[in-house]
Each structure stands twice: as structure tokens, then as C-alpha cells.
C-alpha positions as CSV (number, residue, x, y, z in Angstrom):
1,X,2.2,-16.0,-5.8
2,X,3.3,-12.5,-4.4
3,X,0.9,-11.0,-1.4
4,X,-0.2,-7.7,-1.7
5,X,-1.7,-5.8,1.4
6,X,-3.7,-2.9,0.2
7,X,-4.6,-0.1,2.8
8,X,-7.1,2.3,1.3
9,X,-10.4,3.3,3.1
10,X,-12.3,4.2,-0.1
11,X,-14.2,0.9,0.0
12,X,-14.9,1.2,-3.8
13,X,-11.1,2.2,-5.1
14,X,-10.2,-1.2,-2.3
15,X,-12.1,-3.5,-4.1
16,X,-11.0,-2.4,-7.8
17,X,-7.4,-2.4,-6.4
18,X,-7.8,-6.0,-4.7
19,X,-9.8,-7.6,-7.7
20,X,-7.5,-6.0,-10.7
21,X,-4.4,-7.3,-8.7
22,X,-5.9,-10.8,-8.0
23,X,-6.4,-10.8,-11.8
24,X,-3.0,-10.3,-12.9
25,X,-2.2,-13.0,-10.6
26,X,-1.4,-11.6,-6.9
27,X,-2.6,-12.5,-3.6
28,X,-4.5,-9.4,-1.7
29,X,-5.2,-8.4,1.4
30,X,-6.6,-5.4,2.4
31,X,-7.0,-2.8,5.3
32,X,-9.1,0.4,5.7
33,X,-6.7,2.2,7.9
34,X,-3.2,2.3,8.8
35,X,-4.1,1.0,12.4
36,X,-5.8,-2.1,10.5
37,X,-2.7,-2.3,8.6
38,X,-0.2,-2.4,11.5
39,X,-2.4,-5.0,12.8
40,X,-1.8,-7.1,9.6
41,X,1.5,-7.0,9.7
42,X,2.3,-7.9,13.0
43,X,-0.1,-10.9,12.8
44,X,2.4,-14.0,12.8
45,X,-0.5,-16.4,11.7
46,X,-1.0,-14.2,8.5
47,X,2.3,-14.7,6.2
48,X,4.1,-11.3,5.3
49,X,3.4,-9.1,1.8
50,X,5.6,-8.8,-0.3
51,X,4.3,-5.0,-1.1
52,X,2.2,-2.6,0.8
53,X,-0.2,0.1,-1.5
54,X,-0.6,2.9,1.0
55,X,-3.2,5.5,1.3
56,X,-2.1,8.4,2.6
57,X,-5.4,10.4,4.1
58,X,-7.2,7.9,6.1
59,X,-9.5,8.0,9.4
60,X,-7.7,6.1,12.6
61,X,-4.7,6.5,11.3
62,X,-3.4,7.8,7.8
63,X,-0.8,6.5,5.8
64,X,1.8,8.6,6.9
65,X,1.8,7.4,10.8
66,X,1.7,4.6,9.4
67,X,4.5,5.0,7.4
68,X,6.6,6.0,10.3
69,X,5.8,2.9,12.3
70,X,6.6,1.0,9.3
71,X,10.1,2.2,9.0
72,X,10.6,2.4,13.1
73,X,9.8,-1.6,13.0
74,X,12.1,-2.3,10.1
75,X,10.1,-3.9,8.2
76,X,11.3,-4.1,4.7
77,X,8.6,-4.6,2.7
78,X,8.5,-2.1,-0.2
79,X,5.6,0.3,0.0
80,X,3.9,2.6,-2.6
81,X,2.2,5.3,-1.7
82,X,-0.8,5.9,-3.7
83,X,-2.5,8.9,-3.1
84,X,-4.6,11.4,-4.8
85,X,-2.5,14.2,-3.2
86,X,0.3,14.9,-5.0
87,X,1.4,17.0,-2.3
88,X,2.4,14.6,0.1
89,X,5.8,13.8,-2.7
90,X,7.8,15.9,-0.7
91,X,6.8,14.7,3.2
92,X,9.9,12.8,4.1
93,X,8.0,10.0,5.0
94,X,6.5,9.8,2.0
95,X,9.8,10.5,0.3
96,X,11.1,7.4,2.0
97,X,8.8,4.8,-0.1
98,X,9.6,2.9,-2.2
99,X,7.6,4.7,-4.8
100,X,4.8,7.2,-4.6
101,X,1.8,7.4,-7.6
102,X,-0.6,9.5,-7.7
103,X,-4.3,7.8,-8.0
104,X,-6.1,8.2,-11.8
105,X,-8.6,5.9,-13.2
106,X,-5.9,4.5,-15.1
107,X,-4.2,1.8,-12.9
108,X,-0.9,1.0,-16.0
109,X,1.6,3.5,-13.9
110,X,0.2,1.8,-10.6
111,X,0.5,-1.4,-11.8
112,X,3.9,-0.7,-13.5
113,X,5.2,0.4,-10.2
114,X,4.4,-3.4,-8.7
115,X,6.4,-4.9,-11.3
116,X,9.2,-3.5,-11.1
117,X,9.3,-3.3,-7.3
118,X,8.1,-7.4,-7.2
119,X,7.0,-8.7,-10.6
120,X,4.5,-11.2,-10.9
């Protein structure tokens, strides 16, 4: 089953993300910031994601330091950012995702994205 960590501090967009991705069959975890999500991913007892959904504006730290500190530890998990800004497209960290999808109620171009980038 592919993991998925979600990092989104909306608590009610994080739980629609985590339970329509556990129903079409993948493992979540989630984080509220990107300091929570740095944590994650450096904790060896908890086994790595295969994909990272990344907020971009987020209190502690947004998704764009933690984009950064992503790409410094070479981790090469593939990340979307998924953001209601569509301004962010053109931050070169953002530019160096794997993808970048603006939020909408609609979740087929998000979930679109994690196929292509992992499949089921």
C-alpha cells in the first residue's frame, strides 16, 4: 500500500484529504505544519512516504521552508504542492515539486496528480 504524508493545517481540508486517500486505497499520515512534517520524515521508526501533499501557508513553518529543507536533505520523495494560492507557481521552490495544484472542492486533478506520480 503507498504512504501518503499530508501536511495541511486546515484541520477540516486534513481529514477530507486523509479519509478520501485512505479510500482509494493509500496509507496517510498527516502533519499540521512543515516543522511536524520534518519531524515525520526524519523519524526512522516511522517507514518513509512515498508522496508528500504540501501546504504552502502554514503557522511554524509553511510549506515552502519546508520545501527547502526537503530538497537540502535529498530526500526524494515526490511532493505536490497543493495550495489555494496560485501565486506561489512561480517561487522556485515551489517550481521545484514535483507538481503544484491548486486546492478546489473537487479533489479529480489532485487525485490525478497521485497517480501519475505513484499510482495505487
Amino acid at each position: 500500500m503507498k504512504r501518503i504524508l499530508v501536511v495541511e493545517d486546515d484541520r477540516n481540508i486534513r481529514e477530507l484529504l486523509r479519509q478520501e486517500l485512505h479510500d482509494d486505497g493509500y496509507m496517510i499520515t498527516t502533519a499540521s505544519n512543515g516543522k511536524e512534517a520534518l519531524s515525520a520524515l526524519k523519524n526512522k521508526d516511522q517507514e518513509k512516504p512515498d508522496l508528500i501533499i504540501l501546504d504552502l501557508r502554514m503557522p511554524k513553518m509553511d510549506g515552502l521552508e519546508a520545501m527547502g529543507h526537503i530538497l537540502k536533505s535529498k530526500n526524494e520523495t515526490p511532493v505536490i504542492i497543493h495550495t489555494a494560492y496560485a501565486s506561489y507557481k512561480d517561487d522556485a521552490l515551489a517550481m521545484a515539486a514535483d507538481a503544484f495544484v491548486v486546492k478546489s472542492h473537487d479533489l479529480t486533478k489532485l487525485k490525478g496528480v497521485i497517480f501519475e506520480l505513484i499510482g495505487k
